[in-house]
N, C-alpha and C positions, 0 to 999 in steps of 0.2 A: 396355297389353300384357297377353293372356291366356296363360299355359300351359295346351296339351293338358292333356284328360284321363288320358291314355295316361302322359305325360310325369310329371305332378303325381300319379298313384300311385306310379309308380318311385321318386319323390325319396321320398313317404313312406318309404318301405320300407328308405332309404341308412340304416346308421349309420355316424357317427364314430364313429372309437377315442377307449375314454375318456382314454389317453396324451394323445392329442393336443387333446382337448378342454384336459384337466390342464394343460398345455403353455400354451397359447390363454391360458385363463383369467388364469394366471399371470406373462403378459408383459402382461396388458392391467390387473392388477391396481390401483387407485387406494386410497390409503390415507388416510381426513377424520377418521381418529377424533377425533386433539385438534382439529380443528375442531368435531366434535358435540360434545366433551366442555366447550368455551367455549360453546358457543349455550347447552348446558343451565346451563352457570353463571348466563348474561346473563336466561334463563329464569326461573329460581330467585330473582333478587332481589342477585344477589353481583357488587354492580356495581363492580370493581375495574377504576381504570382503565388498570394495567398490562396486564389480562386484554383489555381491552376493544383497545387498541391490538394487543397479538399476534392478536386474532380478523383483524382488519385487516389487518394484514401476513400473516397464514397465508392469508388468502383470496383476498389480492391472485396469493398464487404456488400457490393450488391448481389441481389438474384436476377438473370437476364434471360430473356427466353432464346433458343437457340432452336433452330428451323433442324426436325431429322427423322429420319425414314427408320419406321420401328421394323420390326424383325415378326415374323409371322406368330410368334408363341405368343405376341400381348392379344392377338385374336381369339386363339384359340378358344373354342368351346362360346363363341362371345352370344351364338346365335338363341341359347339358354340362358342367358340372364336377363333377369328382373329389371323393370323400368328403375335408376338409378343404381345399381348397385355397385361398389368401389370396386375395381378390380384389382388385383395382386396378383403380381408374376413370379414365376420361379427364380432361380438363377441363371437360366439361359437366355431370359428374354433381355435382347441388347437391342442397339440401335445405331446406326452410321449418322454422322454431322451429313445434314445434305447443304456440302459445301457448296463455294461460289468458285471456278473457274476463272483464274487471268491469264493473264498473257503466257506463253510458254508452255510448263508442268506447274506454275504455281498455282497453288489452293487456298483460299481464303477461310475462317472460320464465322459463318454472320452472327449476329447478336443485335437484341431488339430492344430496347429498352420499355416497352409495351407489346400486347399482341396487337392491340389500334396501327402500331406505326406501321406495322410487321405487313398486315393489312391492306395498307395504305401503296405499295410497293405492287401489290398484284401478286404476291407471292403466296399461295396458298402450300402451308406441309404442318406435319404434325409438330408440335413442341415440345420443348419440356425447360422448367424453369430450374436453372443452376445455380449454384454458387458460385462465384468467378475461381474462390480458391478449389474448389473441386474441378472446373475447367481445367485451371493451370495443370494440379494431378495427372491430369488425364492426357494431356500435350505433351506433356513433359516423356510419357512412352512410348510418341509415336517421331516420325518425322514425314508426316505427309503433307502437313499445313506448313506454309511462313509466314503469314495474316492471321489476324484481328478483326474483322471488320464489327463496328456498332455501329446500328439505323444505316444499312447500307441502301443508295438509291431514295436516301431522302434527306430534307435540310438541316438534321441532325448529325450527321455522318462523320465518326473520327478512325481515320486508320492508322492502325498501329501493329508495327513487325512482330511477329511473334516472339522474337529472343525479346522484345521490350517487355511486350505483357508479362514475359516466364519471368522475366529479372524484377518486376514489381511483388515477387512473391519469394523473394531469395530472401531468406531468415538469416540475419547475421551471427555468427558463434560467437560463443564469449569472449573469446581470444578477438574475434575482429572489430567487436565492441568497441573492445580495454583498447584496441588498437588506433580506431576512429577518434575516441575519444580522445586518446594523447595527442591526435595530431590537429585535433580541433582547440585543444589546450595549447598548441603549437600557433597555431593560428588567431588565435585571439592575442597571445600575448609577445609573440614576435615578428608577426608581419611586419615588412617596412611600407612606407608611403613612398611607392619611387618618384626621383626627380625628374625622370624625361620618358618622354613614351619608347615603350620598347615592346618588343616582338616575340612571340613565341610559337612553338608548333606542338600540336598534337596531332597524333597518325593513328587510325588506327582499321582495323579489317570490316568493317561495317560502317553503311551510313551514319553512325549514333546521330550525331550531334543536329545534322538535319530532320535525320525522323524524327525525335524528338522533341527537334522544335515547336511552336506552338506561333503560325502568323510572324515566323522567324527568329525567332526569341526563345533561344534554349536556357534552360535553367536548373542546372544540377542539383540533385539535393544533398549529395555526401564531398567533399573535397576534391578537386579537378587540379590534377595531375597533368606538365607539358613538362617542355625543357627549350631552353635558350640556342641549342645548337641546331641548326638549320637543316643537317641531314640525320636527327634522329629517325629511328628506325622506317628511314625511306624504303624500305621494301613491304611497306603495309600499304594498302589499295588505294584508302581517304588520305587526302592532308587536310590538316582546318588550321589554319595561320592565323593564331590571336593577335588582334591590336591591343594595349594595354597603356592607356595614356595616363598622363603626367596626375601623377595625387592618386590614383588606385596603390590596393594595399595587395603584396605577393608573398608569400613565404619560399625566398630565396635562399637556395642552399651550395649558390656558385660559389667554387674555388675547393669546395668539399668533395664534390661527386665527381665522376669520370664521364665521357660524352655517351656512356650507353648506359647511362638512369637517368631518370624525371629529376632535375633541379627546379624545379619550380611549380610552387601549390598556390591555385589558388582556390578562394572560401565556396564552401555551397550560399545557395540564393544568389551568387552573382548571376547577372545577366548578358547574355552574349547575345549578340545581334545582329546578325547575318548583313553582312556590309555586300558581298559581291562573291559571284560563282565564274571563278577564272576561265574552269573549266568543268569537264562533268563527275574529275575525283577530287577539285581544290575550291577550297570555301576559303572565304576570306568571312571572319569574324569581329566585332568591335567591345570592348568592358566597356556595359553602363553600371548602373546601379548596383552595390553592395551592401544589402541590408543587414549581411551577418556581422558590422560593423557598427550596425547603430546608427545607417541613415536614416533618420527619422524624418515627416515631414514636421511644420513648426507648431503646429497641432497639439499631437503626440508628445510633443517634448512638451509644453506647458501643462497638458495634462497630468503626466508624468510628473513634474513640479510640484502640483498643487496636490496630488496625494502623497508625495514626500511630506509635506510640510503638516497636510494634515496627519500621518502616522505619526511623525515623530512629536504632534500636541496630542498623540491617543486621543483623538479625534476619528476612529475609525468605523461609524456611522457614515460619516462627510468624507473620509475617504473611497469607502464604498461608492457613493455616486459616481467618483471621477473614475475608478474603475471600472462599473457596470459600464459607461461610454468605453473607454480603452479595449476592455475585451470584445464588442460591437463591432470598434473598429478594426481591430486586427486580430481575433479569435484565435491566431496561430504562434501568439507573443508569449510562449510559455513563462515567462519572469513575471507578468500581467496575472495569470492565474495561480501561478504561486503569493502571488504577493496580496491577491483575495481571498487567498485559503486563510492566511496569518489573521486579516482582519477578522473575519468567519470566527477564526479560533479565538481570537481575543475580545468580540463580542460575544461570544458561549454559544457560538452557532456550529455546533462539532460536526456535524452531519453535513452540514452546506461546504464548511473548511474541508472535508475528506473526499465530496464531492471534484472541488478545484484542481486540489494537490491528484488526484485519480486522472482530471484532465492532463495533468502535467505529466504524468507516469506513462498515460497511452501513445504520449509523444516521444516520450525520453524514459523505458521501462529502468534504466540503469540511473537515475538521476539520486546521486546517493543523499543527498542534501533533500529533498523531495521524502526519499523512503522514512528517513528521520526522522522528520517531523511528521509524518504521517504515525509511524509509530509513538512517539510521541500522546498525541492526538487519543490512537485505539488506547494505550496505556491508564490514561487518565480516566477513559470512557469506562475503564475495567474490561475493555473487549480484547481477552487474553487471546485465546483463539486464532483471532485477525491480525492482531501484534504479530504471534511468532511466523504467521504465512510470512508478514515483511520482514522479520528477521532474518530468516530465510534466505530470502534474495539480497539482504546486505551481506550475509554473511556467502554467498554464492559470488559475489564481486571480491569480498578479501574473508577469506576464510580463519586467515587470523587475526582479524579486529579484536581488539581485547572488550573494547567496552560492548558492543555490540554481544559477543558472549557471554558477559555479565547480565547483559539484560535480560539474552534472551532466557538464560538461565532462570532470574528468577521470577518472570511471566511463569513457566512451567511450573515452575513452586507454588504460583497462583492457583495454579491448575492441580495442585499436590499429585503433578507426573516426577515426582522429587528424583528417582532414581535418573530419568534423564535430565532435570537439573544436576545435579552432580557430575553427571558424565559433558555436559557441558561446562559447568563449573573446571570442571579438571583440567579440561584443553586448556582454557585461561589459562591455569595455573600453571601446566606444562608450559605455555608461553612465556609469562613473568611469573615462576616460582617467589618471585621477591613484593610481591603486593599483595599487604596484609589484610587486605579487604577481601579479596579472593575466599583468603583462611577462613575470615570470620563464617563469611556467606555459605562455605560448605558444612561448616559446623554447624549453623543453624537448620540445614537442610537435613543433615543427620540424626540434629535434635529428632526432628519430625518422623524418620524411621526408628530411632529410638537406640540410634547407636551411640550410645553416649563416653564411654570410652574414648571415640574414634572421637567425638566431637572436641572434648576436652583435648586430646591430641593436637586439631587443630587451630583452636584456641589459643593455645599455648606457643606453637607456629606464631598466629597472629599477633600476638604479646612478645612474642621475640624481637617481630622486623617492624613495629610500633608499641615500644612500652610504655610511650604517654597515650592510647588509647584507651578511653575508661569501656568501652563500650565491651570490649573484647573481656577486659578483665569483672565486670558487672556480669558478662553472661554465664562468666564461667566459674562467679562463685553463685549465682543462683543454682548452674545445674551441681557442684559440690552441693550445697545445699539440701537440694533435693533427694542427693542420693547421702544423704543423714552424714555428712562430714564437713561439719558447722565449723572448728577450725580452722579450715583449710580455707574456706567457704569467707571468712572474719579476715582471714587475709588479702583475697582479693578486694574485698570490698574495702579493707583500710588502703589498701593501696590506689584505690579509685581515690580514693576522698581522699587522700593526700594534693590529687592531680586535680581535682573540682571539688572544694570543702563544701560547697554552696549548690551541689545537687539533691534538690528534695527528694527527690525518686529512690535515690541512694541513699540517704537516711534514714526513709521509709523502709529500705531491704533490711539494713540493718538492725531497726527497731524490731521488725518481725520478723527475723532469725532471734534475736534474745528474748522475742516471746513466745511463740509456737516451738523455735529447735530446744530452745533453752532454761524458759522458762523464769529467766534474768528480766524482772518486771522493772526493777532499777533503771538498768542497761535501757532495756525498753523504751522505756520513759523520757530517758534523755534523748535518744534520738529523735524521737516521734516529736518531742517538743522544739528540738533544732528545725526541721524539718518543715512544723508550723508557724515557726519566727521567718521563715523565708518563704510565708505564703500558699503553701501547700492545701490544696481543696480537694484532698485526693479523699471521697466517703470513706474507704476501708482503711486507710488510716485512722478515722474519727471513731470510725466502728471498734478498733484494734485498744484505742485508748478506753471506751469503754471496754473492751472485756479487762484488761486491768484493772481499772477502777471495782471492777464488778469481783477481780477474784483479790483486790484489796480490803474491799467492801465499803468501800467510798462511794455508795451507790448514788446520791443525786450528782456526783459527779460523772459517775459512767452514764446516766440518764439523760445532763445533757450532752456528753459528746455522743450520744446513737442519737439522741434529739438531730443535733448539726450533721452524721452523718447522714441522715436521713431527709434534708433538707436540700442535700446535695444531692442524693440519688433516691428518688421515694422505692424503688422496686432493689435496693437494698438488702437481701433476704438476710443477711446476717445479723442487721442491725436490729431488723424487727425481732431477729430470736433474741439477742445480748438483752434486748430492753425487757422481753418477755422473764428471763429468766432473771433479773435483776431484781421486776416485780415477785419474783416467784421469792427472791433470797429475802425480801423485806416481808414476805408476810403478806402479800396485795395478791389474791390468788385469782381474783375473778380479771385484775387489769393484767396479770401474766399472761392469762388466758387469749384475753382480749386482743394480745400481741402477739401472741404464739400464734390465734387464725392467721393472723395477717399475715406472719411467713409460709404459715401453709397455702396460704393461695396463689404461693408463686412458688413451691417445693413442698409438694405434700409426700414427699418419700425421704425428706434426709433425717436421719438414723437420729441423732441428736435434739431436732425438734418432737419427733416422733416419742421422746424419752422423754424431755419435758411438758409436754400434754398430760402422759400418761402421768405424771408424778402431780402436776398441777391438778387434776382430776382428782385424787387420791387424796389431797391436802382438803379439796373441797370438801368431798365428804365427810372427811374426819373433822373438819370443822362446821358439820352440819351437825355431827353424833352428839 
C-alpha cells in the first residue's frame, strides 16, 4: 500500500498536542529498572543466588518491547484520521518478530527492556510491548527461533536458549507437585553428609548446565538428578562430571537402583561451578554452597536466635524488628515470612499477617501449613468467602481431609449456602461415618432448612457414637420441645444433667419447658433457682422468674426480678412488658403504661403488648368515670 503524495505532505504537516502525546506516553509507560539493575549485578560478577532467582521471577512477569514489522492492515485507511486518534485493528492485522540472524539458520528473538536502550543500539522498527508469558504462547507454535536475546548489542545483554526461556513458564501438575514435594521431603530428611569426595555424571542432549549458568555458577531451582556410574547414558551429546567433596549432603539411592536410573539427588539452590572445559561436549563441575540445608551465614543465625527467644517471651513487637532485618536480608526465606505472618496475627494485625503468609503462597501455592493458617486468619476475620477459595485448594491437595471438610462445611453455613454444607458435611461422613461431631453439625444444618425429623434422626446418630455428649442431647430436646413433645423433650434434658448437673444453661432449658410447655410454676422455680445458685446472669431467665411471680401474684417480687433482668440487658423487650403488666395486675395503670411505651419502642407490633395498652387504656378511663 502506497500513500499519495498529496496525502503524505498533509500528514507531515499534522501535529499532535503535546498533552496528548504526555497522556499516550504515560499510559503506555513500562517500568524494567530492577530488572536492568539485576542484569548489571549478574554482569559485574555478583552472582547472588537470591538475586539471580528474583531476575527470574521479575522477568517471568515483565512487559518487554520486542522490535517487528507490522502488516499493511495497521495502516490502512491511516491517511484519514484525526491528530491522535487510537487506532484499532481487525483480526488480521499481525506482524513478524524482526528477528536477529546468527550464525548458520539460527534466529534469535530481541527484547529491550526500554525503548531508550532499544535506541541506543541504532536500531530503528516498530514495537510492541508484551508479556513475556504471552511471548512464551506464541514460541511455543512456531520453531523458527532458538534465542532470546534481552538488550541485545548493549551492556545489558543476557542470552538465553529458547527451550530455557519456554521451560521458565512450564506449570507444574498436581501430580508433579505431590511428586516434587515428596522428594524434597526426601531430601531434607534423608540426605547423607558423605565421607569422601566422590564423582558423579550427568548427560544430557542440550547445553543446560552451561547455558544456564550465570559467570559460571549454575544453580538449579527443583532437585538435580545424576548417577554414580560413569557410562550412564553415554549416548547423550553433554557430559558434566560433578565433583562432590567431603561434608556435602547427596540423597543416595545406591545398591537400590539398576545402572540405567539416576541414583543420586541432589538439593535445588546448590551451586555448581564450572571447574574446567575438557573439551567442547565435557564440563567438569565442582559442589559449593547448599543453602537448601541451612547454610546460613553467622548473621542470620543470631538473628534467627533473638526472634526465637523474643516469640517464645510473646514479645512479638521486638520480634518484628529482627524480622523486618531477616526478610531485607534474604527476602526469599519463606519460614522468615511465615514466621512475620504469626507475629502480624498475634499482635491483631490480620491484614499485614495475610499479607506475609500470601508471600509465602506465591512461592510455594501448595504449602499446606501456610493455607491453614491463612484460613485460620479469613475465619476469624468473618471473611467467609475468602476462607472457602483456600479450602478449596487444601481440599484440591487431599480431597479427603476430614477436618478441612468440616470447616469448609461450616464457613458455608456462615454463608446459609446450607444445602452445600450438607453435601460437604456428607463426604466427611461418607469418610468416617463414626464421628459424632459430623452428626451433630448436619443436624444443625437441617435445623436451618427446617428438616427436623431428618435432624432428630441425626442427633440421635450422634447420641449413639457419643452418649456422654450433652450437646447432642440439649439440642435435640430443645428441638422435641419445640415441636410440643415436652416429655420426650424432659428426657433429654434429665439425661444431660445427669452427665453436667452444674450446667446453668441447662437448667435454664428446663425451667422454661415447665413454664411456657407446662405451665409447672413449681418445677419452674426450682430450676431457675438452681441455675441462679451457680451464677447465672442470663436476663431472660430473670425475666422468666418474674412472669411467675407475676402469674403467682407475688408481684414486688416479679418487680424485682424484671428490675435485675433489666439491669442485665436494658433493650430487654420482655421484661419491660412482664413489669408493665405486673403494674397493670396491682391496680398502678398510668406506671403499666409507662412500661408498656418502653417495650413498644423496641416492638411496636407484638400481639400481646399491643393487648395490654389496649386494656391499660380502658382501666384508665374507667377509673376516670
Amino acid at each position: 500500500m502506497k500513500i499519495p503524495d498529496d496525502e503524505f505532505e498533509k500528514l507531515k504537516n499534522v501535529k499532535v498536542p503535546d498533552e496528548m502525546i504526555e497522556k499516550f506516553m504515560e499510559e503506555c509507560a513500562v517500568d524494567n529498572s530492577r530488572l536492568e539493575e539485576l542484569i548489571k549485578e549478574m554482569d559485574e560478577g555478583l552472582v547472588d543466588p537470591k538475586k539471580r532467582e528474583e531476575f527470574f521471577e521479575l522477568f517471568k512477569k515483565s512487559n518487554l518491547h520486542m522490535p517487528v514489522v507490522l502488516s499493511d492492515e495497521w495502516f490502512e485507511d491511516i491517511e484519514n484520521f484525526e491528530p491522535g486518534r487510537i487506532r484499532t485493528t481487525g483480526e488480521n492485522a499481525g506482524f513478524n518478530i524482526n528477528y536477529i540472524k546468527l550464525g548458520g539458520d539460527e534466529k534469535a528473538v530481541p527484547l529491550f527492556t526500554s525503548s531508550e536502550l532499544m535506541e541506543s543500539t541504532g536500531l530503528k522498527s516498530s514495537t510492541i510491548v508484551l508479556f513475556m508469558s504471552d511471548l512464551a504462547n506464541m514460541l511455543k507454535q512456531t520453531k523458527r527461533y532458538s534465542w532470546v536475546l534481552i538488550n541485545p548489542y548493549t551492556d545489558l545483554d543476557v542470552h538465553m536458549p529458547l527451550e530455557s526461556f519456554l521451560g521458565l513458564f512450564n506449570e507444574m501438575t498436581l501430580e508433579q507437585r505431590e511428586a516434587t514435594d515428596k522428594l524434597l521431603f526426601l531430601l531434607k530428611t534423608q540426605s547423607i553428609k558423605i565421607d569422601q569426595n566422590i564423582k558423579v555424571v550427568f548427560r544430557c542432549e542440550e547445553d543446560v548446565m552451561k547455558e544456564r549458568a550465570v559467570n559460571g555458577v549454575f544453580i538449579p531451582d527443583i532437585p538435580f538428578k545424576a548417577s554414580s556410574f560413569p557410562d550412564f547414558q553415554k549416548e547423550l551429546k553433554y557430559t558434566n562430571i560433578i565433583l562432590i567433596p567431603k561434608n556435602k549432603r547427596v540423597l543416595y539411592f545406591g545398591g537400590i537402583v539398576d545402572k540405567e536410573t539416576f541414583d543420586t539427588i541432589i538439593a535445588p539452590e546448590t551451586e555448581f561451578e564450572l571447574v574446567e572445559e575438557l573439551d567442547e561436549f565435557t564440563r567438569v563441575w565442582g559442589v559449593g554452597r547448599q543453602p537448601f540445608y541451612g547454610e546460613e551465614d553467622e548473621r542470620i543465625h543470631k538473628l534467627k536466635k533473638i526472634t526465637s527467644k523474643h516469640i517464645s517471651d510473646s514479645e512479638f513487637d521486638k520480634a518484628m524488628k529482627y524480622l523486618n532485618e531477616l526478610v531485607a536480608i534474604d527476602p526469599f526465606d519463606l519460614s522468615n515470612w511465615e514466621t512475620k505472618g504469626y507475629c502480624h496475627y498475634e499482635l491483631g494485625q490480620y491484614d499485614d499477617a495475610i499479607s506475609c503468609l500470601d508471600r509465602v503462597l506465591e512461592a510455594d501455592p501448595y504449602s499446606e501449613r501456610t493455607l491453614l493458617f491463612k484460613c485460620k486468619i479469613l475465619d476469624e476475620l468473618r471473611r467467609w468467602e475468602e476462607a472457602l477459595e483456600v479450602y478449596d485448594k487444601l481440599l484440591e491437595l487431599n480431597p479427603d481431609d476430614l477436618m478441612n471438610l468440616y470447616l469448609k462445611s461450616v464457613d458455608l453455613s456462615f454463608l446459609e449456602r446450607y444445602g452445600e454444607a450438607i453435601e460437604c458435611i456428607n463426604k466427611a461422613i461418607e469418610l468416617n461415618p463414626k464421628e459424632f461431631q459430623f452428626w451433630f453439625t448436619k443436624a444443625i444444618f437441617l435445623i436451618e432448612l427446617n428438616n427436623l425429623d431428618e435432624a432428630i434422626g441425626c442427633l440421635d446418630k450422634a447420641i449413639e457414637l457419643n452418649p456422654e455428649d450433652t450437646n447432642s442431647l440439649i439440642k435435640k430436646g430443645s428441638l422435641l420441645q419445640y415441636l410440643n413433645r415436652a416429655d420426650e423433650a424432659i428426657e433429654c434434658y434429665d439425661e444431660a444433667l445427669s452427665l453436667n448437673p452444674s450446667d446453668a444453661n441447662l437448667l435454664q432449658s428446663m425451667g422454661d419447658l415447665y413454664l411456657i410447655e407446662l405451665g409447672n410454676y413449681d418445677e419452674a422455680l426450682k430450676y431457675y433457682n438452681e441455675a441462679i445458685k451457680l451464677g447465672s446472669e442470663n436476663s431472660m431467665l430473670w425475666n422468666n422468674l418474674g412472669d411467675i411471680y407475676l402469674n403467682t401474684g407475688e408481684f414486688e417480687k416479679g418487680l424485682e426480678c424484671c428490675d435485675k433482668a433489666l439491669s442485665l440487658d436494658s433493650n430487654n423487650f420482655n421484661a419491660w412488658l412482664t413489669k408493665g403488666e405486673i403494674y397493670y395486675e396491682m391496680g398502678q395503670y398510668d406506671e403499666a403504661m409507662k412500661y408498656a411505651i418502653k417495650a413498644k419502642e423496641l416492638d411496636s407490633t407484638d400481639s400481646e403488648l399491643l393487648e395490654l395498652i389496649e386494656k391499660v387504656k380502658k382501666a384508665q378511663n374507667n377509673s376516670e368515670m
